[in-house]
Every structure is written in C-alpha cells, then in structure tokens.
C-alpha positions, 0 to 999 in steps of 0.5 A: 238890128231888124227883127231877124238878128241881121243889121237894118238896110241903110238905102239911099236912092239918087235922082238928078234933078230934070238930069238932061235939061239941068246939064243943058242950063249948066253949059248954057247960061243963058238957057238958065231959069228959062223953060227948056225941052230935051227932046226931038223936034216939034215939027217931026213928031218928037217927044220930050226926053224931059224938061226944067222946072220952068217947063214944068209949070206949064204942065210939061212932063217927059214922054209928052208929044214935043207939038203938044209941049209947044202948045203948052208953052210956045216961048219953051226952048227945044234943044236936041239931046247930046248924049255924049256930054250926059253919059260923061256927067252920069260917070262923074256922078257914078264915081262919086257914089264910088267913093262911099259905097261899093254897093251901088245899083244904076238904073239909068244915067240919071238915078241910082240905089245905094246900099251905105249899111256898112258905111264907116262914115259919119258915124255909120248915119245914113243922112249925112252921107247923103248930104255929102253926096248931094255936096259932091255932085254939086260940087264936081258937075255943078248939078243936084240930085235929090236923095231919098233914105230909107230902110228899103229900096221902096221907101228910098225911091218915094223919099226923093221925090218927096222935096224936088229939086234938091231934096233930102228926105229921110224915111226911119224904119219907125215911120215907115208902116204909118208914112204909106198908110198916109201915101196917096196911091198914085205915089206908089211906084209902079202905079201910073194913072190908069191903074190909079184909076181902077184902084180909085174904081175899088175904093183904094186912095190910099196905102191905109186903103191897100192895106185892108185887103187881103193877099188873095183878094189883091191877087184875084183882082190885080193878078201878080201885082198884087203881091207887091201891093200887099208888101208895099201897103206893108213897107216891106221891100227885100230886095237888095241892092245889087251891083260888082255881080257878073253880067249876063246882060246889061240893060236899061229900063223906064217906067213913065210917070205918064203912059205911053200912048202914041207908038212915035213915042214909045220908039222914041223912049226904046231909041233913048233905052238903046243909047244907055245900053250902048253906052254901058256895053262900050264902058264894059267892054262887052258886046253881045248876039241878043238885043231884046225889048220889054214892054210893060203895058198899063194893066201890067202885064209884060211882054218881050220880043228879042233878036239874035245876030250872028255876030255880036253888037255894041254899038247904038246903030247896031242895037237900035236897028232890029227896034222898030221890027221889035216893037211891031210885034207888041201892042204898041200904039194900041195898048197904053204903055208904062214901062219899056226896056232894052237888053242886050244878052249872050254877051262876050268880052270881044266885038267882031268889028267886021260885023255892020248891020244896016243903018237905020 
C-alpha cells in the first residue's frame, strides 16, 4: 500500500532492443553480429530509422544523417525499412502483453507501459512477470525487448535502459528518492543535450542537484517543464497507464535521444510517425478528417499544425501528403527539434474509399 490507503502501482515499461535492425538480423542471418542501418539511403539525403548494437559502437544513433552514418562506418550495411514485417512483430508482441495484463499503453511499435498491480501471477510480484515476458518475446519473434519495473511510469522508462540489450532492472519504491538523486541529468526523459546544457549552465548535473531548487525558481527558469522537473527530481510520477479507452485520436509520437536538426530529417521522422498511425487506424478500423503534427522544439516549447479533409483518411499516402505543407508552417530546420508527433482526429468507424487525395 502507498501513503494513501490505495495498492502501490506495479509498471513495467517494454522496449525492443534496436526493434527494426534486430527483425532485419532475425530474417537475415547473415546480417548477424554485422553493423546494420535501417533507414533511407546515404546517397539520398536519408536518415537512420535506428541501427544494431554493432553499429552503435561507431557512434551510430537513430536520426543521424544516413551519409554521416557511412562516414562513421563505411562497411555498415543500409538496408530500407519494411514496415509490414515490423508492425505484424509489434502485434505479435502486442499480444503477448495481452496475455498478463489488460492494461497496457503502446507508444510505438517498438515499446510499451504495462500496468500488472492487479496480476494474479507470480505471486502478484512485478519482476518475474517481467521475466516471463521478455521469456515470451523471445520465444514467439526470436527478438528481446528490455523491461524496466518500477512503481511509476518515470521510473519504469529509465530502468529499461539501464542494462541494454536484454536488460531487466527492477526500481522499489524504497529506492526510488535516492536512485534519482544519484541520475545524472541528461537520464531524465525529456532531457536531450541542449537542455542538459542549460542545466549544466545552473549547476544542475544531478537529480540531487534538481532537487535543491524550488518549484517557483524551476518554473521562473524553465517555464512548464519545471514542474516536471520538480516531481521527477522527487520520483513522483501519477500518471496512469492508459489503454481499452474510447479513441478520440490515435497517434504517434518520438522524442530523440539526439535533436533534430536538418529539416530532411525532421520529415523523415513525421513520414515514420505516419506509418504508425496509418497502421493503427486500419487495426481499428477507423478513418478520420484531421491529420495533425506536433512539434516539440529544444527549449520545449510545442507547436501544432493540423489539416482537415473533406472526407476522412486512413491510409499512409493519405496521411502523409498534407505533411511537408504541415511542417513549413513550424520552425522546422531553423529550431532544434526533440520531439514530433502525428495524430489523426474527428474519427469515424467507416472510410469513404472514393476519397484519394494526391499522391506525394
């Protein structure tokens, strides 16, 4: 029980190991223990979806221009996405969560919050229903996914990258206050190396650091964020895990674990968040009229632009066209960029299948 009479949260958080490159390394063996680039060509201004382990070494991360990636590692192998073999893995994987908990929130193909407090299981124990996922992933795809267990959603999403690839890390609500104050900064989600620095700027290297100042103070210098600083820095997260709900929209968002810069990029990324969307809507079987983009720049601050159609969209070429309009309305190759989405809105149950937009 927590301080309020009510049953402590058990959150596990699910993430693939480099999801796209390991499915790639699975179906092709002897791209195995090689490195391997998903993503567009380095001769066409592409960029990398994400990379192995092997490729990582060289300095490799997802977002990187696909020529500066060649540069890094010129025996690196590019291989172009294949989405269709990705999203039936992710429902594979998808199904496997099923099988434990009803509670479950994707937030994107490739990793998943799982709410398992009222797991019958294992004794109720958060840790080896964990194990018996990772168990199942590997099993049923023949790929592994780290978890990450903690009492929170926060907590849960910094555990599983504490022991990549094929990682299990468990966060007790007695550890929680003294692990963040050990974090380093640039650990807590949301944090990307342009607000590490401004942080670094005030002396903050820590959650120990993040914890001395107060509310107003983290407010007056880092606007709304600072109220998430200020739980963070406390190991308080309330959000719950949300799925089964009715949909108003369906979506799909990213923050990078480097910024974006380049504006080829930054499409590049939205195109990705439209095939998730895409994918999703025809799982449903919905459609909808409004296809919009959020754009969360370095300093976070956040904008959208949105489009309605006369008719409702589902499809991937329908929802990517009005894009590249969209993002010339933002900042986009002038601002760093941390986080983007793509959400598609005013939904219905139907698809008017007369209604094609121009191809991109």
């Amino acid at each position: 029980m927590n301080s309020g009479g009510q049953l402590q949260r058990k959150i596990i958080h699910i993430d693939m190991d480099a999801f796209y490159a390991a499915v790639e390394q699975r179906d092709f063996p002897e791209y195995r223990g090689k490195p391997v680039i998903v993503g567009g060509s380095p001769d066409r201004r592409g960029v990398v979806a994400t990379c192995s382990y092997e490729a990582r070494k060289f300095g490799i991360h997802s977002a990187m221009p696909a020529a500066r990636a060649r540069q890094l590692c010129p025996s690196a192998i590019f291989i172009k996405p294949r989405f269709e073999v990705y999203r039936d893995a992710s429902r594979q994987i998808q199904s496997i969560f099923a099988d434990y908990t009803d509670r479950f929130e994707p937030l994107s193909l490739d990793e998943a919050y799982l709410d398992v407090t009222n797991n019958t299981e294992h004794d109720g124990m958060a840790l080896p229903v964990a194990r018996a996922i990772k168990q199942q992933i590997a099993l049923q795809t023949g790929l592994t996914a780290s978890a990450g267990i903690s009492y929170n959603k926060f907590l849960a999403k910094i555990a599983s990258d504490m022991c990549k690839p094929d990682g299990l890390y468990l966060i007790r609500p007695e550890q929680g206050a003294d692990f963040v104050k050990r974090l380093p900064i640039r650990k807590f989600h949301g944090v990307g190396r342009v607000t590490e620095a401004d942080m670094i700027s005030h002396g903050i290297r820590t959650g120990e650091d993040l914890l001395a100042w107060s509310l107003e103070r983290l407010m007056q210098t880092f606007g709304n964020m600072g109220w998430y600083y200020h739980q963070a820095a406390r190991a308080i997260d309330d959000r719950p895990v949300t799925s089964r709900r009715s949909r108003k929209s369906v979506s799909s968002e990213k923050t990078f674990d480097q910024d974006l810069i380049a504006k080829e990029q930054v499409f590049h990324a939205l195109l990705e968040r439209a095939f998730e969307v895409a994918d999703l809507l025809k799982t449903k079987g919905l459609s909808g009229r409004t296809v919009t983009i959020k754009v969360k720049y370095a300093d976070f601050q956040q904008v959208t632009r949105s489009r309605t159609f006369d008719c409702p969209v589902q499809s991937y070429l329908q929802i990517a066209q009005p894009l590249s309009n969209l993002l010339a309305g933002t900042q986009a190759g002038r601002r760093s960029i941390r986080l983007l989405g793509v959400c598609v809105s005013n939904l219905f149950e139907e698809i008017d299948k007369g209604f094609q937009p121009p191809l991109l």
